[in-house]
C-alpha positions as CSV (number, residue, x, y, z in Angstrom):
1,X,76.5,80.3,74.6
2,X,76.3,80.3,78.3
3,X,73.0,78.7,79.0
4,X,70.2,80.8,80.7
5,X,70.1,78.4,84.3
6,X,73.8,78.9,84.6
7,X,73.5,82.6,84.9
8,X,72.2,83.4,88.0
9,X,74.8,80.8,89.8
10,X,77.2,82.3,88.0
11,X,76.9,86.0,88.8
12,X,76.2,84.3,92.1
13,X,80.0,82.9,92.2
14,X,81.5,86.1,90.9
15,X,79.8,88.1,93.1
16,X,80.9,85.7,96.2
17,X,84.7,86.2,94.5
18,X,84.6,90.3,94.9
19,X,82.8,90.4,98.2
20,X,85.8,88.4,99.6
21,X,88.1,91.6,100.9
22,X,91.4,91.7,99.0
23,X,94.1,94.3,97.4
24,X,90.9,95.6,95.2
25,X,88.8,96.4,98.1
26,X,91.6,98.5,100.1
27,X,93.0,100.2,96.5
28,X,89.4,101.2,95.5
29,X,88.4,102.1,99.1
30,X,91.7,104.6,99.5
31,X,90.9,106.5,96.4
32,X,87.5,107.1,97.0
33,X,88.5,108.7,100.3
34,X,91.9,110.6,99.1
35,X,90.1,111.7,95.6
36,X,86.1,111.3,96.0
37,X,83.4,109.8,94.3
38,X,84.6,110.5,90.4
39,X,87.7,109.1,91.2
40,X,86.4,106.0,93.5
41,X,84.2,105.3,89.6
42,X,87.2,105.5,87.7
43,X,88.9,103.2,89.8
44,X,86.5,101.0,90.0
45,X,86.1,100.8,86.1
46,X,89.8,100.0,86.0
47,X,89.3,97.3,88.2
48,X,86.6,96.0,85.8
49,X,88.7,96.0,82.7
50,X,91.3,93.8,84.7
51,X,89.0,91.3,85.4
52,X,87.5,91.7,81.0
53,X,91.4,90.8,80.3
54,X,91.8,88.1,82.6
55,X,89.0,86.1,81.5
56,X,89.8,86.5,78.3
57,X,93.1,85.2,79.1
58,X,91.6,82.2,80.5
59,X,89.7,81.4,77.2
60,X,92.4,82.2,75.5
61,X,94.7,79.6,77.3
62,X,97.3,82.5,78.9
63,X,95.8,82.2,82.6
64,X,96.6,78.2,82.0
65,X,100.1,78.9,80.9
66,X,100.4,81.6,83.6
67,X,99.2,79.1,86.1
68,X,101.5,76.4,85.4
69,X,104.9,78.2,85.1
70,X,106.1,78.7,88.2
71,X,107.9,81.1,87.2
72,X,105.6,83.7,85.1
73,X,103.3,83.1,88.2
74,X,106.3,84.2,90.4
75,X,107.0,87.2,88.4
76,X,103.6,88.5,88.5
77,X,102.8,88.1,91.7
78,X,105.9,89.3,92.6
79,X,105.1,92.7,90.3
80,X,101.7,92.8,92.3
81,X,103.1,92.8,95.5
82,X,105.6,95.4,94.6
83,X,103.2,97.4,93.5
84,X,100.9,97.2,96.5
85,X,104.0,97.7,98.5
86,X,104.4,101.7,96.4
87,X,100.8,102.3,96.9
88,X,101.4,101.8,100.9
89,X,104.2,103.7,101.3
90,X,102.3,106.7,98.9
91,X,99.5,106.4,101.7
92,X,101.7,106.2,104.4
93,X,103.5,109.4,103.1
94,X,100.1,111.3,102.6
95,X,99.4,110.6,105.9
96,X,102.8,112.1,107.0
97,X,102.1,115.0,104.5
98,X,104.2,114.7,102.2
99,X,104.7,113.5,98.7
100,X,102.5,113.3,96.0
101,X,99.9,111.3,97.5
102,X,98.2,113.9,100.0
103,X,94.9,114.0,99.8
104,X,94.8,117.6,98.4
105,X,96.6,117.0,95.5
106,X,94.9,114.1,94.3
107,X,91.3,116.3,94.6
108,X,93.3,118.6,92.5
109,X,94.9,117.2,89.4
110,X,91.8,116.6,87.3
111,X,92.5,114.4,84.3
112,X,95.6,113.1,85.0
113,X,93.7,112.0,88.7
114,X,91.3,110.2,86.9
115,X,93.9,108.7,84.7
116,X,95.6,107.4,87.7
117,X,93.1,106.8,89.2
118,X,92.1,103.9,86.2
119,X,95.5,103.0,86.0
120,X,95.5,102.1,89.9
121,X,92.4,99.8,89.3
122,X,93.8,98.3,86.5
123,X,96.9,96.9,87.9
124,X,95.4,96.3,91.2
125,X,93.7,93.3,89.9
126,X,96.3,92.4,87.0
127,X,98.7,92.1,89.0
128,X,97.2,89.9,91.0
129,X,97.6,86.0,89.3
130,X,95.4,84.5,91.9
131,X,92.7,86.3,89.8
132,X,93.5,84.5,86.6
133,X,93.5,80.8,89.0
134,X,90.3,82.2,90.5
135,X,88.5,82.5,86.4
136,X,91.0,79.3,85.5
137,X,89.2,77.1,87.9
138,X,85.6,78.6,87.3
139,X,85.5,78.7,83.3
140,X,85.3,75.0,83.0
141,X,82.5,74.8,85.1
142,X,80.5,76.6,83.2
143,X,81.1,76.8,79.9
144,X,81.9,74.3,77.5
145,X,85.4,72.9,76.4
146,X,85.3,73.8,72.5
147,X,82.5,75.9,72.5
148,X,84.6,78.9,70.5
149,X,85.7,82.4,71.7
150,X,82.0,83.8,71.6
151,X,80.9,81.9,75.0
152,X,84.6,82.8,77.0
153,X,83.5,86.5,75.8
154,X,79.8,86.3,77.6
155,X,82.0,85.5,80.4
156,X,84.0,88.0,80.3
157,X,81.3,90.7,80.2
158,X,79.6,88.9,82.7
159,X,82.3,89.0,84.9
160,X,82.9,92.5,84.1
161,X,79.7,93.4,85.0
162,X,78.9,92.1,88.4
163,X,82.4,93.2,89.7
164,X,82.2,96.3,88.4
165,X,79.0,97.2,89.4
166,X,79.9,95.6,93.2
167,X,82.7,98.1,93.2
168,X,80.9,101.1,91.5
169,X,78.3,100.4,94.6
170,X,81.9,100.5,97.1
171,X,83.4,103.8,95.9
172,X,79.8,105.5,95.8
173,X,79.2,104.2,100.0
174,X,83.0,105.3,100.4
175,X,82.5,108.4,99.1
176,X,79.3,109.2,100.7
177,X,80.9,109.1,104.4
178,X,84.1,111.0,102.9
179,X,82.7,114.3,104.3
180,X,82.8,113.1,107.5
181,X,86.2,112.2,107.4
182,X,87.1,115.2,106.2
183,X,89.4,116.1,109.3
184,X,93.1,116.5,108.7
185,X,93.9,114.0,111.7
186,X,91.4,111.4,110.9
187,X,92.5,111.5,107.0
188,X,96.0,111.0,108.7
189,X,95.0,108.2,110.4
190,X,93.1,106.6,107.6
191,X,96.1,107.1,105.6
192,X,98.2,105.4,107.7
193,X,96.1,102.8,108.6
194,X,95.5,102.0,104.7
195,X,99.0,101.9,103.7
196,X,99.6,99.5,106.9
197,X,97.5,97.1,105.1
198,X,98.4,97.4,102.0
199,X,102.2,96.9,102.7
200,X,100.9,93.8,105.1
201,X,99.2,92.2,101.8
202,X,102.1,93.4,99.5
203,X,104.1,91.1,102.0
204,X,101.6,88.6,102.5
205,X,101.1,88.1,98.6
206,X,105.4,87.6,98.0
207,X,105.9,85.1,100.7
208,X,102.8,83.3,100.0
C-alpha cells in the first residue's frame, strides 16, 4: 500500500508530468475544438486509460523491457510519431476542407465520433514510450520493490485519476471558448496551425 505521506507528493509529480505540454495536450485540445465538449470528455478518458495501462506495465515489468530494448522502444515511438504525423495531415486537410476531418462531420457522426474520439486519446499517450520511462523512473520512488501487484494498482488509479481529471478540466476550458471560434476562417486557421504542430512533434519524436 502506498503510504498516506506519499500521496500528496505523488499526485503532486503526476500532476507536474501532464501540465508539461506534449502530443496529449494538442490531440485533446483539437478535438475539443473540431467535436465539442462530449467529445473533448471522451478523449480525455482515453487518454486516462493509456496512462491505467502503462503503469500497469511498469509493475508488471513490460515498461522495463520496453525501456531497455532499443528496439521495441524504436518501434513504438516510431508507431507514435506516425500516428501524430495522420492526425496532422487530418487537421491540415480540415482546414483545407476536405477529407474526413472537417469540423462538420466530426459534430456529426455521433457514436462512432465518440468512439474515435476515445480511440484518439488512447493511442495518443500509448504510443508515446516516453510515458512508460516517465512511470518506469517514478514507481520505484514510491512504492516498494516486492510489495505485490495491489500497490502498482493504487498507482495506477492514482495516476489515472489526476491526469484524467487535468484533462477532463482541458477539454471542458477548450470547449467553453469553442463558440467563439466558431468562424469558418478562424477554425481554418486553427486547423492548420494544430496539424503544423503536430507533424512538428511527430518529427520531433522519430529523430529524437
Amino acid at each position: 500500500m502506498i503510504p498516506p505521506e506519499n500521496v500528496l507528493p505523488l499526485v503532486g509529480v503526476i500532476l507536474l508530468g501532464a501540465l508539461t505540454p506534449g502530443p496529449d495536450f494538442v490531440v485533446l485540445t483539437r478535438r475539443a475544438l473540431a467535436s465539442g465538449r462530449r467529445a473533448g470528455l471522451i478523449c480525455a478518458t482515453g487518454m486516462g486509460s493509456g496512462i491505467f495501462v502503462w503503469v500497469v506495465a511498469v509493475g508488471g515489468g513490460l515498461a522495463a523491457l520496453l525501456a531497455a530494448s532499443a528496439i521495441a522502444f524504436t518501434v513504438v515511438k516510431l508507431a507514435g510519431a506516425a500516428y501524430l504525423l495522420f492526425l496532422g495531415v487530418r487537421a491540415w486537410l480540415s482546414s483545407l476542407g476536405r477529407g474526413a476531418g472537417t469540423l462538420t462531420a466530426d459534430s456529426a457522426s455521433g457514436v462512432q465520433a465518440g468512439a474515435r474520439s476515445f480511440r484518439e486519446g488512447a493511442l495518443c499517450n500509448l504510443l508515446n514510450p516516453k510515458v512508460a520511462v516517465f512511470y518506469l523512473a517514478l514507481l520505484p520512488q514510491f512504492v516498494a520493490v516486492g510489495g505485490g501487484p495491489l500497490p502498482t494498482l493504487e498507482l495506477a488509479l492514482l495516476a489515472t485519476t489526476t491526469v484524467t481529471s487535468w484533462y477532463l478540466l482541458v477539454a471542458l476550458i477548450v470547449a467553453s471558448v469553442r463558440r467563439v471560434l466558431q468562424s469558418p476562417r478562424v477554425r481554418r486557421v486553427l486547423d492548420a496551425t494544430v496539424g503544423t504542430v503536430l507533424i512538428g512533434l511527430g518529427l520531433r519524436i522519430a529523430t529524437t
